[in-house]
C-alpha positions in Angstrom: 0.0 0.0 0.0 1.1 3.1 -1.0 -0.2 6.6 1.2 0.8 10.2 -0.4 1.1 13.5 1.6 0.8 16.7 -0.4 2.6 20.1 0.9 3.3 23.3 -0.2 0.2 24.8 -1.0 -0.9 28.6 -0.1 -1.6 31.4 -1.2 0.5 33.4 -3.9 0.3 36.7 -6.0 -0.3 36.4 -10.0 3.4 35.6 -11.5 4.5 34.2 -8.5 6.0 30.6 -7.7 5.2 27.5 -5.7 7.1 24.1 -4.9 4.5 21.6 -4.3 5.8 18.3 -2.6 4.2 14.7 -2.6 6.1 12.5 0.2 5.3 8.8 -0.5 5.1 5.8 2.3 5.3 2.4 0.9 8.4 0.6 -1.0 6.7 0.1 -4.0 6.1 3.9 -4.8 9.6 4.2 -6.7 8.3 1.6 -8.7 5.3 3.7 -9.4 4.4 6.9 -12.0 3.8 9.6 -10.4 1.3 12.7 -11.5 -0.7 15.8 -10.2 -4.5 16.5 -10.8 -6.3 19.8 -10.2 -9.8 20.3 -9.3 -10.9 24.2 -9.5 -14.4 25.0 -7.5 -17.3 23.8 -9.8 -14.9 22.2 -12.8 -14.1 18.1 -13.1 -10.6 17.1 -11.9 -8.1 17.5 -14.7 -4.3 16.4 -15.3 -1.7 19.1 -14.8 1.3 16.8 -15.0 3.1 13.3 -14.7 6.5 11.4 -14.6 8.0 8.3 -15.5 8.7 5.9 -12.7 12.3 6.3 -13.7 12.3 9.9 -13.9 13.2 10.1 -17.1 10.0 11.0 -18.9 7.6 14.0 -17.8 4.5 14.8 -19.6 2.3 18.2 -19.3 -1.0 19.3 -19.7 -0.9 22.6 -22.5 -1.9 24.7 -20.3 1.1 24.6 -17.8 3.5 23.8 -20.3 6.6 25.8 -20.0 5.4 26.9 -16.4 5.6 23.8 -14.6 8.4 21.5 -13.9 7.6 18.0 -12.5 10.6 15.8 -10.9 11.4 12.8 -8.7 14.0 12.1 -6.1 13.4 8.5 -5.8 15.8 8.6 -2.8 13.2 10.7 -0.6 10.4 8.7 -1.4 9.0 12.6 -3.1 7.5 13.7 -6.5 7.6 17.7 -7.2 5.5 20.3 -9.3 7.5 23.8 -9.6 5.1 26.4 -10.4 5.9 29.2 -12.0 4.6 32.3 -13.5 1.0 31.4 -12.0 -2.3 32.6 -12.8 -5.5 33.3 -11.0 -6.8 30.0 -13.5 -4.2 28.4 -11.7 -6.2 28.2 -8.7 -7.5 24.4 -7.4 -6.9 21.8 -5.0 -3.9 20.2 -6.4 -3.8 16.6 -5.6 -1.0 14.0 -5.8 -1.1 10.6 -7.5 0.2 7.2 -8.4 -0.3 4.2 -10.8 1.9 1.6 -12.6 0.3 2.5 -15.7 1.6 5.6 -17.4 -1.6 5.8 -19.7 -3.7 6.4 -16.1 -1.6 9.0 -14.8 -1.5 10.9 -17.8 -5.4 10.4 -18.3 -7.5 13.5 -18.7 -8.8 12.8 -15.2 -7.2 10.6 -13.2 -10.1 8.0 -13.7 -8.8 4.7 -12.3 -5.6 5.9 -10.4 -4.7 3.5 -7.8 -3.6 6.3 -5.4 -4.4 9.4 -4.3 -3.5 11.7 -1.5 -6.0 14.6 0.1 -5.2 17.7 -1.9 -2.9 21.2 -1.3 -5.2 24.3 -1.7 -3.2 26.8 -4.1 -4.9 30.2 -4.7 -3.4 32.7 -6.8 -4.8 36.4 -6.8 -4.9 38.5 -9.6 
């Protein structure tokens, strides 16, 4: 069983920057690919970003692209989203995730994922 904590979250000015962390229990997780979902109030949950289980392949939705960086350290058990140059559309419950099948963490919503952790509120105002 794998559990994921999300950190990192607050509150941030428009063009601003956030590190969100995931921390991962479980000894399987470096075996796993890792992704983030959003959820904005009154919208469906929607991929922002994933990455390999190796590390070595990162995927983004178009709307972040070139905004956000996802990365591993498989050492710390921990999956990353740097976010920068954020806008108030930005704004959602960011949630963490985890599959072994790349084609469910890169799914338009998550549909499926085999873990989830609780969410980190970010809220950027204009």
């Amino acid at each position: 069983q794998v559990q994921l904590v999300e950190s990192g979250g607050g509150l941030v000015q428009a063009g601003g920057s956030l590190r969100l962390s995931c921390a991962a229990s479980g000894r399987t997780f470096s075996a796993l690919h890792g992704g983030w979902f959003r959820q904005a109030p009154g919208k469906e949950r929607e991929f922002v970003a994933a990455i390999t289980w190796s590390g070595g392949g990162t995927y983004y939705a178009a709307s972040v692209k070139g905004r956000f960086t996802i990365s591993r350290d498989k050492a710390k058990n921990t999956v990353y989203l740097q976010m920068n140059s954020l806008k108030s559309e930005d704004t959602a419950v960011y949630y963490c995730a985890a599959d072994t099948e790349l084609r469910v963490v890169t799914g338009i919503t998550g549909y499926g994922m085999d873990y989830w952790g609780k969410g980190t509120l970010v809220t950027v105002s204009s």
